[in-house]
C-alpha positions in Angstrom: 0.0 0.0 0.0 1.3 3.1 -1.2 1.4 6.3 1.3 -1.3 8.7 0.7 -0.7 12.4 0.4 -1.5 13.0 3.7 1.1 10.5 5.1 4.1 11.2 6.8 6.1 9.0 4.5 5.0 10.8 1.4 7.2 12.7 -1.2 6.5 14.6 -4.0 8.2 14.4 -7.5 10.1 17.8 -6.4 11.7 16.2 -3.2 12.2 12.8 -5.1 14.0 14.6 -7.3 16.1 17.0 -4.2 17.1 13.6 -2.6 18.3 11.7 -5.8 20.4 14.9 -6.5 22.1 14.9 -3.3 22.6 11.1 -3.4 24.6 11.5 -6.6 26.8 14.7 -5.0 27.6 12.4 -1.9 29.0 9.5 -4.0 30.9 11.5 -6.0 32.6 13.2 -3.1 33.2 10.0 -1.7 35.0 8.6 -4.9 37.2 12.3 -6.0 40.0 10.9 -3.2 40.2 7.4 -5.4 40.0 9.0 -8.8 42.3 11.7 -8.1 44.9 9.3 -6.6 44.7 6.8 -9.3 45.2 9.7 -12.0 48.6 10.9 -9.9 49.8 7.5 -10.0 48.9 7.1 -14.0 51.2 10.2 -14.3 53.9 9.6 -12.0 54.2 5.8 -13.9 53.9 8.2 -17.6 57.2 10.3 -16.2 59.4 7.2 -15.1 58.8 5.5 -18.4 59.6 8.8 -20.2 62.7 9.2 -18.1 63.9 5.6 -18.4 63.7 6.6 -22.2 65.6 9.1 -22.2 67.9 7.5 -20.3 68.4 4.5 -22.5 68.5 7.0 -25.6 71.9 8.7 -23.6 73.5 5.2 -23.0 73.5 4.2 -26.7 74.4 7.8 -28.1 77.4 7.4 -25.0 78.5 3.9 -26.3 78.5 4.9 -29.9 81.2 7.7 -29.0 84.6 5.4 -29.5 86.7 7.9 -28.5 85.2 8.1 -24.8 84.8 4.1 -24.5 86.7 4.4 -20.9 83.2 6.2 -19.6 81.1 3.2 -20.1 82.0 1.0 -17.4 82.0 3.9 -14.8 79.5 4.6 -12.3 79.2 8.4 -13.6 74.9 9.2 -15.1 74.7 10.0 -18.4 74.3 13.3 -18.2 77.9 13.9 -16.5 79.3 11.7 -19.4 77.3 14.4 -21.7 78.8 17.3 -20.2 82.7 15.8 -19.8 82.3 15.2 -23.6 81.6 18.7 -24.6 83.9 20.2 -22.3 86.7 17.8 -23.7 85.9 19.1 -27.1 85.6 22.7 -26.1 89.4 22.6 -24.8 91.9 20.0 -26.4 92.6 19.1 -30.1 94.1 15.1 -29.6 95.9 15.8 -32.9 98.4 18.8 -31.4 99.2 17.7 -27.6 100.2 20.5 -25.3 103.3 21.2 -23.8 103.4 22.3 -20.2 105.7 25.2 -18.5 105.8 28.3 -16.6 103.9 31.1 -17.8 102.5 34.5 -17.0 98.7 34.4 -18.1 98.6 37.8 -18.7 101.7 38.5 -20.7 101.3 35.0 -22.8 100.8 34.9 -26.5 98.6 33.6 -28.5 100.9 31.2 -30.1 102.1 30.6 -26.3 98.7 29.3 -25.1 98.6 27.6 -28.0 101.7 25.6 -27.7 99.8 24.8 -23.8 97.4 22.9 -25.7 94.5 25.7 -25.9 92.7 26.0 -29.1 93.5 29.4 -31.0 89.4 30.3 -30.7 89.9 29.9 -26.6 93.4 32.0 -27.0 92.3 34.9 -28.9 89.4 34.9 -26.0 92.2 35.2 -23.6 94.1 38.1 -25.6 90.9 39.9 -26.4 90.0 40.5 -22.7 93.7 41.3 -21.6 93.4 44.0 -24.0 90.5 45.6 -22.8 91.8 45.9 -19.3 91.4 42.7 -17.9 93.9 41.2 -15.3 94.6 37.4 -14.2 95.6 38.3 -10.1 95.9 35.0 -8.9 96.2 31.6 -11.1 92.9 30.6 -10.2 91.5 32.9 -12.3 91.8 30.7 -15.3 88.3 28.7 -14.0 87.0 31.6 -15.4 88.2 31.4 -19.1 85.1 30.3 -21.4 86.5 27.1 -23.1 89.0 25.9 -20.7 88.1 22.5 -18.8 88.6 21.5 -15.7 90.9 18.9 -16.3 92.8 21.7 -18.8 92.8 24.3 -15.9 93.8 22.1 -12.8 96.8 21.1 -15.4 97.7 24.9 -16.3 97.2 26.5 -12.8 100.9 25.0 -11.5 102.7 26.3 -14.2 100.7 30.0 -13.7 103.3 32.5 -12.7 101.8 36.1 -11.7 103.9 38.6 -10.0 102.7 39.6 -6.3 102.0 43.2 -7.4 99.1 43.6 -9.4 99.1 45.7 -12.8 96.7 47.8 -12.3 97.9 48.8 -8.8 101.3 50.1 -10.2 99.4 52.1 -13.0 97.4 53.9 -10.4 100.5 54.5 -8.2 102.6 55.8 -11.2 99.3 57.9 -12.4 98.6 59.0 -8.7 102.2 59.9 -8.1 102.5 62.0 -11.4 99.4 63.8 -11.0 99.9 65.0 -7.9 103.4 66.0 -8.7 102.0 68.3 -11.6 99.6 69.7 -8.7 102.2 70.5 -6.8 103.6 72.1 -9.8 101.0 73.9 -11.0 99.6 75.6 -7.4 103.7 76.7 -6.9 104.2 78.2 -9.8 100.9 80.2 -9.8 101.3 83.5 -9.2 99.1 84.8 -6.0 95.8 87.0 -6.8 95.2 89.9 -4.2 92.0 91.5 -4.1 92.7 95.4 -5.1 92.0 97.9 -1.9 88.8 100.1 -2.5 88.5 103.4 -2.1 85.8 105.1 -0.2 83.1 106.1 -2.5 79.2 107.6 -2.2 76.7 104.6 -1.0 73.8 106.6 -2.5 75.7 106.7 -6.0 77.5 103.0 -6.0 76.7 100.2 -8.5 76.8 96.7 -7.7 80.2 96.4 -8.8 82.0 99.0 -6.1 79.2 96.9 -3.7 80.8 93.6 -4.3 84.6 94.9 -4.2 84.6 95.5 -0.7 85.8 92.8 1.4 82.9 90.5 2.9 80.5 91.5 0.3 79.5 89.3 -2.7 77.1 89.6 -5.2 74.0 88.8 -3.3 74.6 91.2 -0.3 75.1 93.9 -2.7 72.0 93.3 -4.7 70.3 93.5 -1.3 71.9 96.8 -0.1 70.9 98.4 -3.6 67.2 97.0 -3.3 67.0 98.3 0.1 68.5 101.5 -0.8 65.7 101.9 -3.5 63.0 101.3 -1.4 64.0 103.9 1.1 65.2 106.6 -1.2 68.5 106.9 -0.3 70.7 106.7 2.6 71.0 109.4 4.7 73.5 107.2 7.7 76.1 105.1 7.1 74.6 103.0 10.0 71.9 102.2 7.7 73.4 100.0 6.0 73.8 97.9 9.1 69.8 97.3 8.4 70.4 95.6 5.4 68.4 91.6 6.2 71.0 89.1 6.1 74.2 91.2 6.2 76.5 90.3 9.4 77.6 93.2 12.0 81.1 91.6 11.2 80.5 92.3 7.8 79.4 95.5 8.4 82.0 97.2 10.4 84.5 96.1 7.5 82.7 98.1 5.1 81.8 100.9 7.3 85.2 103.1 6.7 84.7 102.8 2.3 81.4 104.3 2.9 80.5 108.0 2.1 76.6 109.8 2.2 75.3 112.7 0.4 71.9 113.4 1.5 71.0 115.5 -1.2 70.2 112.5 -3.3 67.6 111.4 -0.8 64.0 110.8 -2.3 60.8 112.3 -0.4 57.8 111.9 -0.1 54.6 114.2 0.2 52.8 113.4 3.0 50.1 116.2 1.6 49.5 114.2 -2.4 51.1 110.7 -1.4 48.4 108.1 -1.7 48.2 104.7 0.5 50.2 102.2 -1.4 53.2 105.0 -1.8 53.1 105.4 1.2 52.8 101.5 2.9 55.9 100.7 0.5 58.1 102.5 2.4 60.3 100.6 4.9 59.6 102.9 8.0 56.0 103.5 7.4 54.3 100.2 6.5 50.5 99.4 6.0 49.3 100.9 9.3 51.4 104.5 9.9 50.2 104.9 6.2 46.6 104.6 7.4 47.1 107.0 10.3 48.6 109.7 8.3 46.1 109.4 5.5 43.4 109.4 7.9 44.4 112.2 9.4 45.1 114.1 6.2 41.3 113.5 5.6 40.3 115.0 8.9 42.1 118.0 9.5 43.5 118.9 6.4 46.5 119.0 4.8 49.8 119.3 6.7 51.1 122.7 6.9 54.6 120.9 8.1 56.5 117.9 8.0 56.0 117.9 12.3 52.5 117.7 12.3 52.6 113.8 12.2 54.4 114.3 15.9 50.1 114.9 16.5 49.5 111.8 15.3 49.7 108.8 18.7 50.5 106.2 17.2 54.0 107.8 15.9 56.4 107.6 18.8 59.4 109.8 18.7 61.9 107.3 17.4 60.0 106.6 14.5 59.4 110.0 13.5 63.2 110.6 13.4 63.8 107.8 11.1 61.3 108.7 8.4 61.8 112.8 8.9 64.2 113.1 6.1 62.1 111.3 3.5 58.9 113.4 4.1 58.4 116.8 2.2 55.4 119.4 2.5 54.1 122.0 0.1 
């Protein structure tokens, strides 16, 4: 008797259908280990046979070479018997045996390493990186060389003979000791430069040349004593000069006794027709006195004289004698 859709045991085509479905995933989780491991072992048993190949492929091509017949009963792979082959090649000719004796590796000939036993290719090598500066310091060197083996080079490095001083080290003595010697030459026999004494000249008048020939000043403090001349409108003090940004006292007293004034090349300004920016721009009045004094101007009038800005508070009597020769009333 089949359950009834009111049964417990019931299941629609829908959850007949879920629980197949998860049936199928299960077993094929349970079965991916096996597979899997089965496939590795199909591939790992693929690799030996290809490597057993190529294996027997190197023992027939060694035991067709009669000329290295002493290699086949030795216990060396096939791919060392490979590799002494070539480098045999690479470094002796059978036909023209060497002949052993002392020699200096970087002095040797061509037809000297030659007569050693190295093929001409492998010496012209040898003489083509001597001549661009290369140096064998110590007979070991010869591992190095592209073409010589390692039976050629444990035979050669006995007979190697190279002088405990290096080449290049008694170059760059010789070339060290001669230059300095012409040095020494040279700053002897130059004849001394002293810097001309200046005369004393008008600060108010000077260039930037008669700036930078007085001792301590170059040409960036005297760019900087011209600009700030400029902006005042002269000098009317020597000590002036001390106000200069950047310039040390030290500096200053050195210059102090070259330095002449003539006030009558001062530039003023009219406190009465100046406007705001003309006056702001000057270095004792700034942005704020030039307010004061235009503001006042506005309110009382114009100035009958250059001490009516003593009326004005916020100009203290210091200032006022600092900026009294560049103001002018009319």
């Amino acid at each position: 008797m089949y359950p009834t859709k009111e049964s417990y045991w019931y299941f629609s085509k829908s959850k007949r259908i879920a629980v197949a479905t998860i049936l199928i995933v299960v077993l094929a989780i349970s079965l991916y280990p096996y597979l899997r491991k089965k496939e590795a072992v199909s591939t790992q048993d693929a690799a030996k046979y290809d490597k057993a190949i190529a294996a027997l492929q190197l023992l027939q091509e060694d035991s067709s070479a009669t000329d290295y017949s002493s290699y086949q009963n030795s216990n060396y792979s096939p791919k060392y018997k490979r590799y002494e082959r070539k480098s045999y090649n690479n470094s002796y000719s059978k036909d023209v045996p060497g002949t052993l004796f002392s020699f200096d590796p970087n002095t040797l000939s061509v037809e000297g390493w030659q007569k050693l036993g190295v093929r001409e290719k492998t010496a012209l090598t040898i003489q083509k990186y001597i001549s661009k500066g290369g140096r064998f310091r110590k007979p070991e060197d010869l591992r190095k060389v592209y073409g010589l083996s390692t039976e050629m080079v444990q035979a050669l490095i006995p007979y190697a003979k190279i002088p405990k001083q290096p080449y290049e080290n008694t170059y760059s003595n010789t070339y060290r000791d001669n230059k300095y010697e012409s040095q020494k030459t040279t700053y002897t026999d130059r004849p001394k430069y002293y810097k001309p004494e200046p005369k004393p000249f008008n600060i108010n008048d000077a260039d930037s040349s008669l700036l930078d020939a007085l001792p301590g000043i170059g040409p960036s403090y005297a760019r900087r004593i011209i600009n700030y001349r400029n902006k005042l409108g002269g000098f009317y003090s020597v000590q002036q000069v001390a106000e200069v940004y950047g310039l040390p006292d030290s500096v200053f007293q050195k210059i102090k006794p070259y330095l002449l004034i003539d006030e009558s090349r001062l530039h003023t300004i009219n406190i009465n027709t100046a406007g705001k920016e003309d006056l702001q721009n000057h270095p004792y009045i700034r942005w704020q006195l030039a307010q004061n004094i235009i503001s006042y101007r506005e309110q009382h009038g114009k100035y009958t004289r250059k001490e009516d800005l003593r009326k004005i508070m916020s100009i203290s009597a210091e200032q006022y004698k600092l900026m009294a020769p560049y103001i002018a009333v009319d």
